[in-house]
DSSP file (Angstrom, degrees, kcal/mol; ACC not computed):
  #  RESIDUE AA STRUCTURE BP1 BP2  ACC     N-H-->O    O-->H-N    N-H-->O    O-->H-N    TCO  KAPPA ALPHA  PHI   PSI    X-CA   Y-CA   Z-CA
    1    1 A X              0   0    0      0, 0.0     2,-0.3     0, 0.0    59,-0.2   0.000 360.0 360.0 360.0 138.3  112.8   53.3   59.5
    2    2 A X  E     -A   59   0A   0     57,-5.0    57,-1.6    68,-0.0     2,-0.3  -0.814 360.0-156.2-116.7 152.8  116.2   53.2   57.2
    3    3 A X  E     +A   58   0A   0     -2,-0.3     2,-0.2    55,-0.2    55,-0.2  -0.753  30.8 160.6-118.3 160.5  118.7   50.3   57.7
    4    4 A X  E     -A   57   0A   0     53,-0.7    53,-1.5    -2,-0.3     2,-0.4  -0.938  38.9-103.9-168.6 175.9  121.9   51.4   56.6
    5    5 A X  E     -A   56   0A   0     -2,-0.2     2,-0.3    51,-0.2    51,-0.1  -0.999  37.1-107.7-132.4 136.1  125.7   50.7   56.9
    6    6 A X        -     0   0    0     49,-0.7    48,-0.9    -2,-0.4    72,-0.2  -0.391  23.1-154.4 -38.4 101.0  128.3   52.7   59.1
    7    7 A X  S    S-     0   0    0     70,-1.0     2,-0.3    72,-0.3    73,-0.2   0.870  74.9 -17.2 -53.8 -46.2  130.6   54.7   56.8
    8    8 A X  S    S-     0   0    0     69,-0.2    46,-0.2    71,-0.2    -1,-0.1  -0.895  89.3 -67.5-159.7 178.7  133.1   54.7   59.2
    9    9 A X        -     0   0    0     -2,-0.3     2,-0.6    44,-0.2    43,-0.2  -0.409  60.0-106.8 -74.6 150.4  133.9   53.9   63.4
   10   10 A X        +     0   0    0     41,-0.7     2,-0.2    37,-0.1    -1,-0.1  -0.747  44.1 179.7 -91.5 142.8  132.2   56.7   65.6
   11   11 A X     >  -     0   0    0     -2,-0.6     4,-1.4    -3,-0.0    -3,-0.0  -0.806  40.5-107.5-128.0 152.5  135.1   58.8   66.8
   12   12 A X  H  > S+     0   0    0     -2,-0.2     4,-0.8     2,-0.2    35,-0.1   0.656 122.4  53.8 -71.3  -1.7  134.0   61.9   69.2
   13   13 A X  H  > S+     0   0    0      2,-0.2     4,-2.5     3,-0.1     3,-0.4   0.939 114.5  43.7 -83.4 -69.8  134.6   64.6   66.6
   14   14 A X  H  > S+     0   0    0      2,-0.2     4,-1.2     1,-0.2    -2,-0.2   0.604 110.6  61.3 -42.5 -26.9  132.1   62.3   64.0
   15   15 A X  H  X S+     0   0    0     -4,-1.4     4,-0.9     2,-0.2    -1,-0.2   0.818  96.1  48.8 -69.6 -44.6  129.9   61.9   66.7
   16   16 A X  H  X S+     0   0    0     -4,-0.8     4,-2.6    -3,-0.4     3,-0.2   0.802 110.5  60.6 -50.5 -47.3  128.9   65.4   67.5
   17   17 A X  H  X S+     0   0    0     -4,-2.5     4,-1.1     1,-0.3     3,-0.5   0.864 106.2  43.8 -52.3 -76.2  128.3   65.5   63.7
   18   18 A X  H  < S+     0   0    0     -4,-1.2     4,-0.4     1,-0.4    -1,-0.3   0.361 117.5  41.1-128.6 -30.9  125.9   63.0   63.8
   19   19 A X  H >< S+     0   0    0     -4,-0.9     3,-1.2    -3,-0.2    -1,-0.4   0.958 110.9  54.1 -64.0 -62.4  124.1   64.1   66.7
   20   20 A X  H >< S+     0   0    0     -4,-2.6     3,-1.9    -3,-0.5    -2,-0.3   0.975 102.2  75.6 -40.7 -68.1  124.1   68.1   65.9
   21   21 A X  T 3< S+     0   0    0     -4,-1.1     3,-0.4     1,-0.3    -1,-0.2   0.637  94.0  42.5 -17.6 -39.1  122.6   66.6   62.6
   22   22 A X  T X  S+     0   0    0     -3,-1.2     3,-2.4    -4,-0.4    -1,-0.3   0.815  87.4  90.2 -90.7 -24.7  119.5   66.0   63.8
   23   23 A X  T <  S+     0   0    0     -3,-1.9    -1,-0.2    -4,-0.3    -2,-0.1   0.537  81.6  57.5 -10.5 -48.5  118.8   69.0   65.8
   24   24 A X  T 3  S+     0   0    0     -3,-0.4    -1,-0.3    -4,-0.2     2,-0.3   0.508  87.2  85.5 -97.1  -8.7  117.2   71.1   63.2
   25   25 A X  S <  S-     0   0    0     -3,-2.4     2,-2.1    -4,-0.1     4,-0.1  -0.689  79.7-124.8 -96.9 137.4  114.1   68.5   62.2
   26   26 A X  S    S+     0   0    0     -2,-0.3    39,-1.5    37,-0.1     2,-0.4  -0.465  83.0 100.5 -48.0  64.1  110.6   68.5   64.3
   27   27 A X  S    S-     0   0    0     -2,-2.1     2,-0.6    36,-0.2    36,-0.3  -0.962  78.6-125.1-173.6 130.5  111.2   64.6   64.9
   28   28 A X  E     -B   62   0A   0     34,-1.7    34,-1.7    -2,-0.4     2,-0.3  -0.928  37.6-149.1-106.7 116.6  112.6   62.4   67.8
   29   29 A X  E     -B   61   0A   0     -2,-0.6    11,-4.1    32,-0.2    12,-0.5  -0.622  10.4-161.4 -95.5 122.7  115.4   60.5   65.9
   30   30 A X  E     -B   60   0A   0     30,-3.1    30,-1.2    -2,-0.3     2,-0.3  -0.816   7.3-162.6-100.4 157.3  116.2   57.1   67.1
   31   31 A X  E     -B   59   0A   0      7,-0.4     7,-1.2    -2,-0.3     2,-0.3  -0.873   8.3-164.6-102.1 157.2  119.4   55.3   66.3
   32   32 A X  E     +C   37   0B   0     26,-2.0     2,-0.4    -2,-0.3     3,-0.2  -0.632  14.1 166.9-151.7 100.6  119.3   51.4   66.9
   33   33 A X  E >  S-C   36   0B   0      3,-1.6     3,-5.0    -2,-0.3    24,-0.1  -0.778  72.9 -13.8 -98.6 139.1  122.8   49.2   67.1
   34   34 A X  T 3  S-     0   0    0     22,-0.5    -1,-0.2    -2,-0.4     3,-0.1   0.882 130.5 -46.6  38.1  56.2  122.8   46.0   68.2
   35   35 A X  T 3  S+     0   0    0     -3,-0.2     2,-0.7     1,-0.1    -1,-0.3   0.449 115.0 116.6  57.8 -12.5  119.4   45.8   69.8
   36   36 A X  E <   -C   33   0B   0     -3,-5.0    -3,-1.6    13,-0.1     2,-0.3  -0.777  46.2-167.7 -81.3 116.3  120.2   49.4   71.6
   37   37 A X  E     +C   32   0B   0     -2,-0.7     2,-0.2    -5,-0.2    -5,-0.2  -0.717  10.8 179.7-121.3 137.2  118.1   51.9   70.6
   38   38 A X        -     0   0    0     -7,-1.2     2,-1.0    -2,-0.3    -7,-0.4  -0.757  40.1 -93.7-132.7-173.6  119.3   55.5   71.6
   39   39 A X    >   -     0   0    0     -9,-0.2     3,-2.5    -2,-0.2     7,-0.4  -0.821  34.9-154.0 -85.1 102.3  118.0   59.4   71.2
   40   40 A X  T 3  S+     0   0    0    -11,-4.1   -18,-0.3    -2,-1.0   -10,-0.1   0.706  93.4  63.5 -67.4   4.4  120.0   60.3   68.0
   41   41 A X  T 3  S+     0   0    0    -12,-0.5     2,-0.6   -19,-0.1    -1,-0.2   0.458  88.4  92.2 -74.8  -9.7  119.8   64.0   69.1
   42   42 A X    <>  -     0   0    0     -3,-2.5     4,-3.4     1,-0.2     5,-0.2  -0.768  58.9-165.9 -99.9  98.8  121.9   62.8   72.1
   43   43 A X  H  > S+     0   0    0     -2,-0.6     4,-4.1     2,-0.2     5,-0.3   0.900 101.5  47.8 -30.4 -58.7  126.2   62.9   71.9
   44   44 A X  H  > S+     0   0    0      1,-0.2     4,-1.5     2,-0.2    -1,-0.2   0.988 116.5  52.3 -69.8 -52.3  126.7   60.5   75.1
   45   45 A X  H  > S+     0   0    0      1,-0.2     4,-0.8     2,-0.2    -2,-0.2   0.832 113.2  40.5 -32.4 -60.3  123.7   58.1   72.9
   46   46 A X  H >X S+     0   0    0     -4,-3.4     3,-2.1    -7,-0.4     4,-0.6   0.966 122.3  39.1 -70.3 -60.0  125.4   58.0   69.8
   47   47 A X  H >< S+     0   0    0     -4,-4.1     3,-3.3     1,-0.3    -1,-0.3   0.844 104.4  64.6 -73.9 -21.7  128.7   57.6   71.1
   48   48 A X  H 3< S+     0   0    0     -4,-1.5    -1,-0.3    -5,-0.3    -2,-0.2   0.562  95.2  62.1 -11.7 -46.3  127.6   55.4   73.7
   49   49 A X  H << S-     0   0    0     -3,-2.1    -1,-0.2    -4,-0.8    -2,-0.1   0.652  90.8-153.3 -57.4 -28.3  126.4   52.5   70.4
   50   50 A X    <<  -     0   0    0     -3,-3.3     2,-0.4    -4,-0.6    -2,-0.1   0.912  14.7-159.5  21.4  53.9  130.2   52.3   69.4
   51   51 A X        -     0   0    0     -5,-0.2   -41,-0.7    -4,-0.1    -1,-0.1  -0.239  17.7-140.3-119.9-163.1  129.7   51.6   66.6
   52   52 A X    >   -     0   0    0     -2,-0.4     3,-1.3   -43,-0.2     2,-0.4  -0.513  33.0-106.6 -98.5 150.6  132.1   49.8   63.6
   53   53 A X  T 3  S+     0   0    0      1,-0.2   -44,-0.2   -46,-0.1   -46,-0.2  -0.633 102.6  33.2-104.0 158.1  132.3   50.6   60.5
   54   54 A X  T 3  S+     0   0    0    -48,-0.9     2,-0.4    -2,-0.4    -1,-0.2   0.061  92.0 118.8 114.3 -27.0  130.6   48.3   58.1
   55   55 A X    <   -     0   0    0     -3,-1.3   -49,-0.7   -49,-0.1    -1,-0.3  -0.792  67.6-100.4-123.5 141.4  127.9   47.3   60.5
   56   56 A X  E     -A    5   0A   0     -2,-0.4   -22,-0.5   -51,-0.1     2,-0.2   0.042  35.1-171.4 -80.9 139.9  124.5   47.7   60.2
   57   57 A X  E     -A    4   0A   0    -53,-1.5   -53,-0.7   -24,-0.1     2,-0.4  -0.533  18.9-142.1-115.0-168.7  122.0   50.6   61.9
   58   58 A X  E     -A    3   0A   0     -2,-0.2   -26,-2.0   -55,-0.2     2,-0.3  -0.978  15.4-167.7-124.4 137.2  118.4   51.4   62.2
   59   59 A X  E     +AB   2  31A   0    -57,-1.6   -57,-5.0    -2,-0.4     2,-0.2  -0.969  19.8 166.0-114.0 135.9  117.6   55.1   61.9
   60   60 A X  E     + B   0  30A   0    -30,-1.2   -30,-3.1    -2,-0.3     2,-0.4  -0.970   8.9 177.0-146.8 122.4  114.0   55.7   63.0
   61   61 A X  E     - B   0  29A   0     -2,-0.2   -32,-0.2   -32,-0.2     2,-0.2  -0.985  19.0-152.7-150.0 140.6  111.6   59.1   64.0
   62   62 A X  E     + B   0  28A   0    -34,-1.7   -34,-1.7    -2,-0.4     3,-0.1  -0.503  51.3  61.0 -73.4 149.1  108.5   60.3   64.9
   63   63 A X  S >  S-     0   0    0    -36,-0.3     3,-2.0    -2,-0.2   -36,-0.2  -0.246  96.6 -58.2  97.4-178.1  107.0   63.9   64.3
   64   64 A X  T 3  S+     0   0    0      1,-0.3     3,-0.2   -38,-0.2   -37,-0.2   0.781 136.0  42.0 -73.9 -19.9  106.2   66.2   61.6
   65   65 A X  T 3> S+     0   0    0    -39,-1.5     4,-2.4     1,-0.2    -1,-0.3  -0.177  75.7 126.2 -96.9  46.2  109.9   66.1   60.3
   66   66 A X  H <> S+     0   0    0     -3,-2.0     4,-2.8     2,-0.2    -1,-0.2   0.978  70.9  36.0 -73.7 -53.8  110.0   62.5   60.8
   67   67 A X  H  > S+     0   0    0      1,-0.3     4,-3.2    -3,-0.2     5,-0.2   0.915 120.7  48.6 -60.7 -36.0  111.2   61.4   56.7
   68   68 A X  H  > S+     0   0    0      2,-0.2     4,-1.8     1,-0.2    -1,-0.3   0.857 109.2  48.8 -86.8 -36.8  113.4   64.3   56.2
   69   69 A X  H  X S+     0   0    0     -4,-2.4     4,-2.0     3,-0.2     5,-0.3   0.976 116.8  42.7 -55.6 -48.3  115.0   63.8   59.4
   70   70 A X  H  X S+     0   0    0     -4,-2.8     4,-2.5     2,-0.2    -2,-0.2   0.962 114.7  51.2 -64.9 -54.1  115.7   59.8   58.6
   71   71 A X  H  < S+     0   0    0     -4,-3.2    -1,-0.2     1,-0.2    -3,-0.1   0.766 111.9  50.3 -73.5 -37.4  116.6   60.5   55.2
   72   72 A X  H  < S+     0   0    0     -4,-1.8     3,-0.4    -5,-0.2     4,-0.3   0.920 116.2  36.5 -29.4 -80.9  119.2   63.2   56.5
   73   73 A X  H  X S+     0   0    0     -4,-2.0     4,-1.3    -3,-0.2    -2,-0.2   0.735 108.0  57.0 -14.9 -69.7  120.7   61.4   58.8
   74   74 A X  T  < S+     0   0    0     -4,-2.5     4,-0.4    -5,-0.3    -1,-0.2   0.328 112.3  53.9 -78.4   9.5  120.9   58.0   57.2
   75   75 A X  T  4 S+     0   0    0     -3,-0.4     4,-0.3    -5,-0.2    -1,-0.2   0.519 109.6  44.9-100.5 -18.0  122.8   60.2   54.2
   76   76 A X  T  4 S+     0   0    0     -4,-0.3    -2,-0.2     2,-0.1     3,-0.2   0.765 114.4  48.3 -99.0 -25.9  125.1   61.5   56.4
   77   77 A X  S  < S+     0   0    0     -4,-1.3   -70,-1.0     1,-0.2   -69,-0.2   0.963 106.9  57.2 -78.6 -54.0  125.9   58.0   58.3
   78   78 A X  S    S+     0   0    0     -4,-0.4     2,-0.3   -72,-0.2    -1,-0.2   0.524  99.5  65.2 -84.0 -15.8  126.4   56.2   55.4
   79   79 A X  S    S-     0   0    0     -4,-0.3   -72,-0.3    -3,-0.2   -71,-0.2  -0.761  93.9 -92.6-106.7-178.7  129.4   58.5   53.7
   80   80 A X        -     0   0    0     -2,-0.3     2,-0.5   -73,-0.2    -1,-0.1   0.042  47.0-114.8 -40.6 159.2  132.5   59.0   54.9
   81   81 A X        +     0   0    0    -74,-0.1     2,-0.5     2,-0.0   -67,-0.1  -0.905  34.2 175.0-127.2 122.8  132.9   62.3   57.3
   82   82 A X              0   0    0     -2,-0.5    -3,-0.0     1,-0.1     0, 0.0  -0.700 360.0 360.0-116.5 173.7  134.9   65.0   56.4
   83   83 A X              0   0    0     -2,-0.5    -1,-0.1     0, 0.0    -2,-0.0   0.657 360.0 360.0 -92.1 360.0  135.5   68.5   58.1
């Protein structure tokens, strides 16, 4: 499990990113805002969290790409999102 801080607001463009991110690792990737914990593999999950940026998340996964998916992820949440 990574705690991390929100680069920016999830917008639906940024959201897709962040979902498609996870796709490619053996691991079921959790996100966890405000005591809600979703599928991070899932668009309606992630945007579903809303959440602000600045405020803190949990990225968390199981399976054989379990570190390399969190470490992924929580690098890609944490900058800014460009196209």
């Amino acid at each position: 499990m990574q705690s991390l801080l929100l680069a920016q607001q999830w917008l639906a463009q940024t959201g897709g990113t962040y979902s498609q991110a996870g796709s490619p690792f053996d691991a079921a990737i959790k996100l966890a805002y405000k005591g809600k914990e979703i599928d991070a593999k899932s668009i309606i999950g992630v945007m579903s969290l809303a959440a602000q940026a600045g405020e803190e998340l949990l990225v968390s996964a199981e399976g054989n790409q379990a570190e390399a998916a969190v470490n992924a992820l929580a690098n890609l949440l944490s900058k800014p999102f460009t196209e």
